[in-house]
C-alpha positions, -999 to +999 in steps of 0.1 A: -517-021+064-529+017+066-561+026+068-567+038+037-548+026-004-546+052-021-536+054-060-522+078-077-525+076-114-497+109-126-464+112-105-461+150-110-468+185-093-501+177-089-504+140-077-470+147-058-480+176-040-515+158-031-496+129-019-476+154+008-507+171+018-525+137+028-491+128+045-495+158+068-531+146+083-536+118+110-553+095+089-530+065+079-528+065+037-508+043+020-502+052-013-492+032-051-486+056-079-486+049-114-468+071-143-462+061-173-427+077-168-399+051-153-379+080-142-409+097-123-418+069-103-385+061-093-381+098-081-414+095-067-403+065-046-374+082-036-387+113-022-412+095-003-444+109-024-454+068-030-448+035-009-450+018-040-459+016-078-481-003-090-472-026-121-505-013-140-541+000-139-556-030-126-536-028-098-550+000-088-584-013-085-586-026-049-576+013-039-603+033-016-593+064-036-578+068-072-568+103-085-560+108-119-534+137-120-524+131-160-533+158-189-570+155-197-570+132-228-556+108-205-579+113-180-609+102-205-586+070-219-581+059-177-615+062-168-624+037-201-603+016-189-608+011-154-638-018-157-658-027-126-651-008-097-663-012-059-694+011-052-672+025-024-642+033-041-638+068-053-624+081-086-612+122-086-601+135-113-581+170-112-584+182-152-581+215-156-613+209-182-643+191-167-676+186-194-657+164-219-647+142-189-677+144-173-695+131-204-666+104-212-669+086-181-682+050-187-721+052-172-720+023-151-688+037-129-700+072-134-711+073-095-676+067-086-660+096-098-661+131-090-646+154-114-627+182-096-601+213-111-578+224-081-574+260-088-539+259-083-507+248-097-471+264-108-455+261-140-431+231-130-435+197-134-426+160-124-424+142-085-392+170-079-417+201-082-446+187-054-450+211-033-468+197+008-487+230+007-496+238-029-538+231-022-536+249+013-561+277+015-569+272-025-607+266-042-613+231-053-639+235-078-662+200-079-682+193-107-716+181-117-714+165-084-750+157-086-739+123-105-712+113-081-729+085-054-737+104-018-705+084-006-677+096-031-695+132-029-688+127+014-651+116+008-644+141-017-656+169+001-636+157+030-599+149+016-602+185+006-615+203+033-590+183+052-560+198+033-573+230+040-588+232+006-626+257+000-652+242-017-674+252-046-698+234-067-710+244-104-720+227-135-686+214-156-702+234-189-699+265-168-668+261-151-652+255-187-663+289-195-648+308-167-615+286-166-615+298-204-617+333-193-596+331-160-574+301-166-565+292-200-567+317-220-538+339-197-520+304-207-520+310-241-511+349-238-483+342-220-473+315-249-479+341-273-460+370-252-429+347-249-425+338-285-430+374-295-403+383-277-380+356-287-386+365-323-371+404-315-349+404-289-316+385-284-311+366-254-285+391-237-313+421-239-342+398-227-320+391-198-307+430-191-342+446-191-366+423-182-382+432-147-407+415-123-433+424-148-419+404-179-410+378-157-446+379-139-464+377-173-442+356-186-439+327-164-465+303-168-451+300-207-427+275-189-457+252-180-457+215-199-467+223-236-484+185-240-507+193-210-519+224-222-526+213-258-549+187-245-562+218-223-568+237-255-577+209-278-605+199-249-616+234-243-613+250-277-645+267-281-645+288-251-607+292-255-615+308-287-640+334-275-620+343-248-588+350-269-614+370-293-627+389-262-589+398-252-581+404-290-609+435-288-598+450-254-562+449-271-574+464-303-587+490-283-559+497-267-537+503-299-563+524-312-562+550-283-526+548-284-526+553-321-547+585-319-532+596-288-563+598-272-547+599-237-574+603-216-596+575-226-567+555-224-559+564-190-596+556-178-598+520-195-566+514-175-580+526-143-613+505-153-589+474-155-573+481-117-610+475-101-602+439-111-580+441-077-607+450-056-623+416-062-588+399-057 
């Protein structure tokens, strides 16, 4: 038996990819996946991402490591269900939202888990899209760490840096603020840029003029509409302000255009390429 049982709760990009990334390292993992989809785990089982699924959550208990890689309302429902755990196993979460969580999780388990957002991800989905390098040389953001035992904290911060993952630690209130700002709200503009232009333009135009730039902005509108209305649903306040704060730059951008005031248009564009120098 390896070294280390390892479950994965979410057969998809996320869990998948994870599952190729711990394959690459010397440690000996074995892992059992669970996914509520039939056709996921049997793909996952195919492709190698799982040695074998477990018949339920309980199953899952014995593991060292448990990651829950399902949309975020799932995430909450898992960690009420999990029960009694072993001090030493450790629960990591990888929600794109992290106070709701971190404030659902049952108090008496709440030292197993450490609730972490992987700032990555593409906008395909299901065992078939994992990707063995998708968290290499990307930030893992872990947070309120500070209520996760000194032994999940160690193992966390390990797997991670193992998989050639960055580190950095903030508060989950804060972190749902900037992933409002950096993360989700882009999600939702991309949503809305796609059904605007599905509403004017026939499919034969959309496909004769749109360039890298369309395609660019309008790619992550492909992403798994259930996962990102839990995303929204779970974040909605910040979503809101941020969608406000993107309404006003827009506003001001028709208005400048509107009165052709060329100049100040072409200095708030130049004020929006410095973003690149911090990229």
């Amino acid at each position: 038996m390896a070294d280390v049982k390892v479950g994965i709760v979410g057969l998809g990009l996320m869990g998948g990819s994870l599952s190729l990334a711990l394959k690459k390292l010397p440690q000996d993992y074995y892992f059992i996946g669970l996914d509520h989809n039939a056709l996921h785990c049997t793909q996952a089982l195919s492709l190698g991402l799982i040695d074998e699924i477990a018949p339920s959550l309980e199953a899952l208990r014995s593991c060292d490591i448990i990651f829950l890689s399902i949309p975020v309302d799932g995430i909450i429902a898992v960690a009420k269900q999990l029960g009694t755990l072993d001090p030493k196993c450790t629960v990591i979460d990888l929600g794109s939202t992290k106070e709701k969580i971190s404030l659902s999780i049952p108090s008496e388990i709440r030292k197993n888990f450490v609730t972490a957002h992987p700032m990555t991800g593409t906008e395909k989905f299901g065992p078939t899209a994992a990707l063995e390098d998708l968290y290499t040389d990307k930030v893992i953001v872990l947070c309120d760490i500070e209520k996760s035992g000194k032994h999940q904290e160690n193992v966390a911060k390990t797997l991670f840096s193992d998989i050639g993952m960055s580190i950095v630690c903030m508060g989950a209130k804060e972190h749902d603020r900037h992933a409002a700002f950096i993360s989700h709200m882009p999600h939702a503009l991309s949503y809305a840029l796609a059904n605007s232009v599905l509403k004017q333009e026939d499919s034969q135009s959309i496909v004769a003029l749109a360039g890298g730039g369309f395609k660019d902005m309008s790619r992550i509108a492909k992403s798994s509409p259930n996962m990102w209305e839990d995303i929204f649903k779970q974040n909605k306040d910040n979503v809101l302000e941020a969608i406000q704060t993107f309404q006003s730059e827009l506003k001001k951008c028709q208005k400048m255009v509107e009165n052709e005031e060329w100049d100040t248009l072409n200095d708030w564009m130049s004020e929006a390429n410095t973003l690149h120098d911090i990229l």
